[in-house]
N, C-alpha and C positions, 0 to 999 in steps of 0.2 A: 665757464672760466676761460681765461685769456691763455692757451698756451702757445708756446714754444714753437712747436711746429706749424702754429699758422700765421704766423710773422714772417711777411714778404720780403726777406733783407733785399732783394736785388731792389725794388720799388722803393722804401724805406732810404735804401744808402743813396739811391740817384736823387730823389729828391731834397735831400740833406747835403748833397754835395757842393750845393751853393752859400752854403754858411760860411761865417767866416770862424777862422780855428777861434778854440778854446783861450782865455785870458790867463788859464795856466799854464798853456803850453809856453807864451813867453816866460812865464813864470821859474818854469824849469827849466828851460835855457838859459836865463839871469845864472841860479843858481849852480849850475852847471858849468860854469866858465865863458857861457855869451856864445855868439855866431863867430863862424869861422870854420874851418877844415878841419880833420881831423877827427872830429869827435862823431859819437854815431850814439843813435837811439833805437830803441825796439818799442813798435808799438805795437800792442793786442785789440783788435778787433778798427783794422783801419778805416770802413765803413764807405763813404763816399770821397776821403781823402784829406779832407780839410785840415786836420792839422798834420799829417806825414808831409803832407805839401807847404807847408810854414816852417816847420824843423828844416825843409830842402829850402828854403827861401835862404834860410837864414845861412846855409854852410853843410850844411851835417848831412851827414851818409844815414838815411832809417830802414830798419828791417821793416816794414810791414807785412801785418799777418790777418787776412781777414781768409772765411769760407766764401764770401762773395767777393767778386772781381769789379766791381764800380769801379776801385780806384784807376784800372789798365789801362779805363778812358783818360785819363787826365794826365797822364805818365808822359803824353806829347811834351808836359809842359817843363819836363826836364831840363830841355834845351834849353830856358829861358832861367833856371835855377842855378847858384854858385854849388849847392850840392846834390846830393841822389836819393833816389829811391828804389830799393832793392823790394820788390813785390811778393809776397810767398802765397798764394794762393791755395791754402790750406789749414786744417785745422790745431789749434797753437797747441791744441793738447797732444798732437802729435810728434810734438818739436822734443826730442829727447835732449837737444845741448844750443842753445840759443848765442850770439857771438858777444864777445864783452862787450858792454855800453856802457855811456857816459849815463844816459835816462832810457828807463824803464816808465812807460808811457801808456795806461788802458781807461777810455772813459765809456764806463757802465759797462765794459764785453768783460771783465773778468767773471760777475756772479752769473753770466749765462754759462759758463763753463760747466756749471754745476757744481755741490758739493765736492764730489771726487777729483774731477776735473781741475777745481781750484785748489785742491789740494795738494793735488799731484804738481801744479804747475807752479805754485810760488815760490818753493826754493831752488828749481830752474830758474827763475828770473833772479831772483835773488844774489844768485852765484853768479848769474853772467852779469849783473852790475856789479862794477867797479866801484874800490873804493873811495866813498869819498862823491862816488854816484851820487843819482839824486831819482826816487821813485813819484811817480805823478799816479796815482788811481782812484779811481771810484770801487765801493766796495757798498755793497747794499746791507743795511742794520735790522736788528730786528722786528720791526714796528713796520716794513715796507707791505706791501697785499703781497707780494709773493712767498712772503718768510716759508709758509705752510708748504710750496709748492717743491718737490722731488727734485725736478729738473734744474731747480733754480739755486746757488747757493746765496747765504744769507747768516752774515756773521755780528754776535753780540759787540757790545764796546771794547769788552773784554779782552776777547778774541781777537779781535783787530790789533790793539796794542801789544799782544802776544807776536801777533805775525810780523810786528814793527821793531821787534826786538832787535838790539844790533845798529839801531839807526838814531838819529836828530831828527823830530817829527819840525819841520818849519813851517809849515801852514796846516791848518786841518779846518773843514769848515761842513756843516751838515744841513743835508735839505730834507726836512719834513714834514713833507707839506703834501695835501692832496693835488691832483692834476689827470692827465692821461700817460697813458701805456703808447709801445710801441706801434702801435694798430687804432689808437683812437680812442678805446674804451678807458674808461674810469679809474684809476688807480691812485692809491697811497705809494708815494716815494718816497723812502727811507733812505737816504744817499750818504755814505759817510767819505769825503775826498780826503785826501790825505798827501802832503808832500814833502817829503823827507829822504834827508841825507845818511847813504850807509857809511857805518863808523867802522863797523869792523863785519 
């Protein structure tokens, strides 16, 4: 079985680091009020940087939070950005009060948190998005190969719309489909994305 600890994030994030961000990420900058100063985002699990560095293109101050430091390498590229990047180099489950955000920002690092972990950490995020926010995530459903697995969380339809409570879902979109895992091997993804505005 594919676990946890033998995913090589330092190797994984550097060689990922040359992609280009996410199609949501503009997405929730759109709905978010657009580029410009002032506004600030928190992303979980920054990875090789790709989109913390597109929210900085565009204006915006982001918190990033990864357990690997890929992104320190690319942080030169500040100088050449209208906005910043504030790096935390550590684990988001440890973050007891996160700073207000415009977008709350995680692709596929929330369900590595774990059950507990995700549990503990969404209405910290929640809280430190402002209202009127706008939340970007990937959340894993139940039909993905890891559903079974302890370390991994993994939430019903149900449950997701529970955790959305509070909000205007504006896009949601789901991948279910076989492919590979972080590592190469074989896996069912079960991805439920989700982008929505908190109301209250």
């Amino acid at each position: 079985m594919d676990t946890a600890p033998t995913i090589d994030w330092h190797a994984y994030n550097a060689s990922a680091a040359a992609r280009p961000a996410r199609r949501v990420v503009a997405q929730a900058i759109h709905a978010a009020g657009g580029d410009g100063p002032g506004r600030v985002a928190i992303e979980i699990g920054a990875g090789g940087g790709a989109d913390a560095l597109e929210f900085a293109r565009r204006g915006w101050t982001v918190h990033a939070y990864d357990i690997d430091d890929t992104l320190t390498q690319r942080l030169v590229e500040n100088e050449r950005m209208t906005g910043r990047i504030n790096f935390h180099h550590m684990d988001a489950r440890d973050v007891e009060e996160f700073p207000a955000a415009d977008v709350v920002y995680s692709a596929y690092a929330l369900p590595m948190l774990g059950p507990e972990g995700l549990s503990e950490i969404w209405p910290r995020l929640t809280s430190a998005l402002k209202i009127g926010g706008v939340m970007a995530v990937d959340l894993f459903g139940e039909s993905d190969t890891w559903a079974e697995r302890e370390d991994i969380a993994t939430r019903s339809a149900q449950e997701i719309g529970e955790m959305f409570r509070g909000f205007r879902v504006l896009d949601r979109e789901v991948r279910n489909e076989d492919g590979r895992s972080y590592t190469s091997s074989k896996k069912h993804w079960h991805v439920i994305s989700t982008l929505a505005r908190r109301l209250s």
